[in-house]
Backbone as XML, in Angstrom:
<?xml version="1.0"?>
<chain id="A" units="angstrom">
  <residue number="1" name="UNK">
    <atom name="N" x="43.817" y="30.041" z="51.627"/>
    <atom name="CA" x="43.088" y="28.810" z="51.828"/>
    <atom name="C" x="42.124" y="29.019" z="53.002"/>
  </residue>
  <residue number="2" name="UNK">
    <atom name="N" x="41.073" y="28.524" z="52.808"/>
    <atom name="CA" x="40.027" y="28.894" z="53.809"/>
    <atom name="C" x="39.727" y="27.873" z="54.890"/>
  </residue>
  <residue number="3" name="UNK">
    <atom name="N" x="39.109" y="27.555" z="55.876"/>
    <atom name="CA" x="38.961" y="26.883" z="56.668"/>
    <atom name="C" x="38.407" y="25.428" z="56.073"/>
  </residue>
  <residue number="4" name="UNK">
    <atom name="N" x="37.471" y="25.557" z="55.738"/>
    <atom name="CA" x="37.068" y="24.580" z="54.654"/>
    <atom name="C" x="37.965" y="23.630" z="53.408"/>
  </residue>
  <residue number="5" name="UNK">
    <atom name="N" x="38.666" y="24.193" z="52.893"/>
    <atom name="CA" x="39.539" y="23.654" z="52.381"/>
    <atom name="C" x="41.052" y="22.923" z="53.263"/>
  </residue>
  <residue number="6" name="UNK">
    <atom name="N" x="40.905" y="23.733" z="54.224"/>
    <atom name="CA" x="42.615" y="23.251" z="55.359"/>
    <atom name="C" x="41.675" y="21.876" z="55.934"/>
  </residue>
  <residue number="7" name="UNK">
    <atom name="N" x="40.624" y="21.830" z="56.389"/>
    <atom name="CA" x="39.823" y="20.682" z="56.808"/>
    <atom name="C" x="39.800" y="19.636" z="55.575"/>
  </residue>
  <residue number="8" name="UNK">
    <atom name="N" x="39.773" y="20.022" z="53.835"/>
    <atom name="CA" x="39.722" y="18.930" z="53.824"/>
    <atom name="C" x="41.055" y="18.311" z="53.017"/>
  </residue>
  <residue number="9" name="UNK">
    <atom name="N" x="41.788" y="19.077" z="53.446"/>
    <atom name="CA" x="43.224" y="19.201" z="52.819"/>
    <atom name="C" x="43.897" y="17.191" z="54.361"/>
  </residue>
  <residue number="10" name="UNK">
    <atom name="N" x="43.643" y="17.941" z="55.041"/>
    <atom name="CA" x="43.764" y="16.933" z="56.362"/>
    <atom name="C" x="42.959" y="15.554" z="55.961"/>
  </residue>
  <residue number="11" name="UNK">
    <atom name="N" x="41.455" y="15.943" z="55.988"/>
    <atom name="CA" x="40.956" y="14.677" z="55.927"/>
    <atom name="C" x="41.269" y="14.142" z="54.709"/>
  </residue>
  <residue number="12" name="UNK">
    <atom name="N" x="41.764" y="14.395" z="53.852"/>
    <atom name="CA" x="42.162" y="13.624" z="52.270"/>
    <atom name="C" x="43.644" y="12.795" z="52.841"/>
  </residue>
  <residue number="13" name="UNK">
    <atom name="N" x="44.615" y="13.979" z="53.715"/>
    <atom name="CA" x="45.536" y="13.198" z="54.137"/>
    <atom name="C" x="45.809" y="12.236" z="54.695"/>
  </residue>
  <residue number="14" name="UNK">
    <atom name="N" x="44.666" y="12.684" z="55.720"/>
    <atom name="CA" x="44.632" y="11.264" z="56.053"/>
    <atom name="C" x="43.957" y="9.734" z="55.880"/>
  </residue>
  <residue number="15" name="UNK">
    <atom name="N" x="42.849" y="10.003" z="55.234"/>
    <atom name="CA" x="42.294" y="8.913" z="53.921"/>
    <atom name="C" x="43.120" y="8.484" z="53.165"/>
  </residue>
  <residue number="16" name="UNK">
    <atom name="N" x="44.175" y="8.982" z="52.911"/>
    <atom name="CA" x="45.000" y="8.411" z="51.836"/>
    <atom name="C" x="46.375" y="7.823" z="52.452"/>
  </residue>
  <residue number="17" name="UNK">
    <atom name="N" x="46.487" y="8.225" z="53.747"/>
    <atom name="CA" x="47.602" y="7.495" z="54.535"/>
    <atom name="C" x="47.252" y="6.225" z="54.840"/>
  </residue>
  <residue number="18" name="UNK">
    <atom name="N" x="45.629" y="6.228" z="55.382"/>
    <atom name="CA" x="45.187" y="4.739" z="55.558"/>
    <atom name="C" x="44.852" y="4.177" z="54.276"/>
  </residue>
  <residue number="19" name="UNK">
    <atom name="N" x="44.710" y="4.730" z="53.102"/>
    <atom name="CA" x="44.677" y="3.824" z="52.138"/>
    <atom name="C" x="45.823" y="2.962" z="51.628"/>
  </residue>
  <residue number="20" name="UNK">
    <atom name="N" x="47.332" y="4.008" z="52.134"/>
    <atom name="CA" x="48.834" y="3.320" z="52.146"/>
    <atom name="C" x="48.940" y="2.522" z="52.981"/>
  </residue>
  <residue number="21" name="UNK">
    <atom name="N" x="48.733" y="2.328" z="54.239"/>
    <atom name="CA" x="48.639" y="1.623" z="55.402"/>
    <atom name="C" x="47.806" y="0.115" z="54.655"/>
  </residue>
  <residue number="22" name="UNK">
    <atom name="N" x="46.639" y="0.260" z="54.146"/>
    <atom name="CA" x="46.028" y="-1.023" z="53.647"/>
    <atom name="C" x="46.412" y="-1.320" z="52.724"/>
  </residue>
  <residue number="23" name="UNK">
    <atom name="N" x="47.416" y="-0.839" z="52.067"/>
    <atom name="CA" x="48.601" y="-1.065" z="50.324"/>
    <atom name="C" x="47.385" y="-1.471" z="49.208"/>
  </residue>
  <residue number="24" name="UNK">
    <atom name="N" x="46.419" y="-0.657" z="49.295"/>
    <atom name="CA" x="45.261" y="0.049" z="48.152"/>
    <atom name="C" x="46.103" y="1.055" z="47.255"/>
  </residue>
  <residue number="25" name="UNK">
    <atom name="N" x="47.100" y="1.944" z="48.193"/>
    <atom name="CA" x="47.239" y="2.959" z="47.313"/>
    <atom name="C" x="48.946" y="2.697" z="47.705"/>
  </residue>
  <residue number="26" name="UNK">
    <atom name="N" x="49.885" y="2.928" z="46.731"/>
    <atom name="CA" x="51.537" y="2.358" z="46.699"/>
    <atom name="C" x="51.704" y="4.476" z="46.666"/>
  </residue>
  <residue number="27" name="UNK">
    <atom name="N" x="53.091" y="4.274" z="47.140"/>
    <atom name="CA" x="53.435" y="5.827" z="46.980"/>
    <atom name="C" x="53.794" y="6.237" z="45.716"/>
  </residue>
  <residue number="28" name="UNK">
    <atom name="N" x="53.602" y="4.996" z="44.837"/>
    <atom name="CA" x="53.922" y="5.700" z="43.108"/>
    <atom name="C" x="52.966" y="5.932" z="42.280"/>
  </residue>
  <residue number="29" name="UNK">
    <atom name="N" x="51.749" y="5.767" z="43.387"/>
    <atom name="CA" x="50.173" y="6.359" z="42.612"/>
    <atom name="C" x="49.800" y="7.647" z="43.480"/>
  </residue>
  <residue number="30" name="UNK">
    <atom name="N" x="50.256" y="7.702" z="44.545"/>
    <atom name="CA" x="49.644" y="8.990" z="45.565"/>
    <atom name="C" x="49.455" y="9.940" z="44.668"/>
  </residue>
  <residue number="31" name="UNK">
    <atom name="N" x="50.331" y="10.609" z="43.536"/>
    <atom name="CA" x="50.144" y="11.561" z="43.146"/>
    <atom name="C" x="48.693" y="11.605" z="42.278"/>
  </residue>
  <residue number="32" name="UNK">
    <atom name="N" x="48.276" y="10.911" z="41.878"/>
    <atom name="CA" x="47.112" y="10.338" z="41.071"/>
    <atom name="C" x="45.455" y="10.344" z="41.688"/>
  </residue>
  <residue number="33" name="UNK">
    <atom name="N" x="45.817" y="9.780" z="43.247"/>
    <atom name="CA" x="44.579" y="8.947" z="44.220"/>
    <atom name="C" x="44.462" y="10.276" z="45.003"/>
  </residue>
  <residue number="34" name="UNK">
    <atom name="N" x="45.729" y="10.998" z="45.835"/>
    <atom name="CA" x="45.264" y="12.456" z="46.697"/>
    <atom name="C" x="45.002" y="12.885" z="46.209"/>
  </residue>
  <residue number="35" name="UNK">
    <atom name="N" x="44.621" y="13.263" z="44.816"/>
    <atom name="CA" x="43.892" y="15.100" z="44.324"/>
    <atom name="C" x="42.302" y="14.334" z="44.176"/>
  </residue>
  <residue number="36" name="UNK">
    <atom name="N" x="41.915" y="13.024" z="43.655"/>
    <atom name="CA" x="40.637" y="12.735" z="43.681"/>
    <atom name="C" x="40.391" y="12.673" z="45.025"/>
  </residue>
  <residue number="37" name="UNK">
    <atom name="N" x="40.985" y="11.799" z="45.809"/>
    <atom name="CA" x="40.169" y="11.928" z="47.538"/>
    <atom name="C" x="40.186" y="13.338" z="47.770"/>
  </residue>
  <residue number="38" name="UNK">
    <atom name="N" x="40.983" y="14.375" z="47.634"/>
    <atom name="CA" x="40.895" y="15.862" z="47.636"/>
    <atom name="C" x="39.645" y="16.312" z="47.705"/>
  </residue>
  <residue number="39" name="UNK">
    <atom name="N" x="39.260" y="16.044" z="46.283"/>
    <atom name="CA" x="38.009" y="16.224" z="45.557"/>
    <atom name="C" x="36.910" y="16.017" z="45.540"/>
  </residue>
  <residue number="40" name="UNK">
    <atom name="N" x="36.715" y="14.521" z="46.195"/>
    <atom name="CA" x="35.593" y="14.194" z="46.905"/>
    <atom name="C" x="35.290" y="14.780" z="48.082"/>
  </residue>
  <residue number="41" name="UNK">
    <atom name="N" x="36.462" y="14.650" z="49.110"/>
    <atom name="CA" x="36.503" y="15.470" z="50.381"/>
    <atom name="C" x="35.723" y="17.054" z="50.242"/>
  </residue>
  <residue number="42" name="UNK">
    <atom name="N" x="36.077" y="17.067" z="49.514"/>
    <atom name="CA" x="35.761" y="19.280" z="49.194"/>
    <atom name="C" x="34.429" y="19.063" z="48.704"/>
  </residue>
  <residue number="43" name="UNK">
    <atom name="N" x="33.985" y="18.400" z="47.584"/>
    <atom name="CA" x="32.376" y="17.722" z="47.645"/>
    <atom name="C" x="31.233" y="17.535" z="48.622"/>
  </residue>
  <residue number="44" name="UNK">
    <atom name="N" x="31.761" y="16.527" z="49.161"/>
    <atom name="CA" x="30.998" y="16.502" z="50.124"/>
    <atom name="C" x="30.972" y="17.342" z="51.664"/>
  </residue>
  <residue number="45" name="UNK">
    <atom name="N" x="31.865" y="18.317" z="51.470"/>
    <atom name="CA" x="31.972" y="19.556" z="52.585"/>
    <atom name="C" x="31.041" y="20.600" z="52.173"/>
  </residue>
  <residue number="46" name="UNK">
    <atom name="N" x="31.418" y="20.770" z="50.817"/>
    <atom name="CA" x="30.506" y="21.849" z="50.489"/>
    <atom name="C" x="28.981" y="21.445" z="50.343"/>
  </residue>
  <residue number="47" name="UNK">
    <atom name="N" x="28.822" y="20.373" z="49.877"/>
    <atom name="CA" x="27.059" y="19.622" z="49.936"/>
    <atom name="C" x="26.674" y="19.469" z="51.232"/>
  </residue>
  <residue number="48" name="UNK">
    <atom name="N" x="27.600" y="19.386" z="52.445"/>
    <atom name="CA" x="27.020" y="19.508" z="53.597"/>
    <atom name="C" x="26.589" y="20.638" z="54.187"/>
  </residue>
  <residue number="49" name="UNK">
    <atom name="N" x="27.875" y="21.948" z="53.579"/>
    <atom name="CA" x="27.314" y="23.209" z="53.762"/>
    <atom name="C" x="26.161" y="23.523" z="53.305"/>
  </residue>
  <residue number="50" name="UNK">
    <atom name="N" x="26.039" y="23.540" z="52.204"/>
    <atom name="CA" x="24.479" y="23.573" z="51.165"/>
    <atom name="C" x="23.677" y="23.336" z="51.708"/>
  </residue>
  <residue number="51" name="UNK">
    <atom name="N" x="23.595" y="21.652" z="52.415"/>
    <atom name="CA" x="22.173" y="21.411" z="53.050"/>
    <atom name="C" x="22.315" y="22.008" z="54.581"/>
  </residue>
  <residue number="52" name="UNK">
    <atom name="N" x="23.079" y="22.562" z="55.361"/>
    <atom name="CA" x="22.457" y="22.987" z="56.436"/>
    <atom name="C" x="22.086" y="24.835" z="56.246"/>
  </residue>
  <residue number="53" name="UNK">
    <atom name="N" x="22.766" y="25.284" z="55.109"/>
    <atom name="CA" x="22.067" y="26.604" z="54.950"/>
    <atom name="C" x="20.807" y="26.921" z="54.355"/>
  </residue>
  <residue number="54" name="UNK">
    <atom name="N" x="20.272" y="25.771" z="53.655"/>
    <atom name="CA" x="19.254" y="25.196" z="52.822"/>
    <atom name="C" x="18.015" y="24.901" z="54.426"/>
  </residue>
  <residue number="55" name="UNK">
    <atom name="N" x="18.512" y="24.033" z="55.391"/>
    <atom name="CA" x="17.401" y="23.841" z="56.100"/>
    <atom name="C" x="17.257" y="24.741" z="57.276"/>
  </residue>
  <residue number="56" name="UNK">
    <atom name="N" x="18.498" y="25.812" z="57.523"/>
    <atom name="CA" x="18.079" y="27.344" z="58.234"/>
    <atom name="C" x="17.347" y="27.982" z="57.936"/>
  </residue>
  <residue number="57" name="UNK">
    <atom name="N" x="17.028" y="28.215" z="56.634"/>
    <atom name="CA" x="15.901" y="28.889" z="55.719"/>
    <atom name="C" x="14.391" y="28.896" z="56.197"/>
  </residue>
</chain>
């Protein structure tokens, strides 16, 4: 697992703890709601990478 992914392994965790905290998300959907916040998280890490190697150029 690479740095990038352990970062957004965390920030999904914890997006989705406060989504339990605001009872949006019950612990009998977590399995369902963490792999999409996952997913978005890793999205928009890598589109951020993209655009700052994009405007080093």
């Amino acid at each position: 697992m690479d740095k990038e992914q352990k970062e957004a392994l965390l920030v999904a965790k914890e997006l989705t703890a406060k989504f339990i905290e605001a009872r949006s998300v019950s612990p009998s959907n977590f399995g369902e709601v963490f792999p999409a916040v996952y997913n978005v998280v890793c999205k928009a890490i890598r589109e951020h990478t993209q655009n700052e190697t994009d405007t080093k150029q």
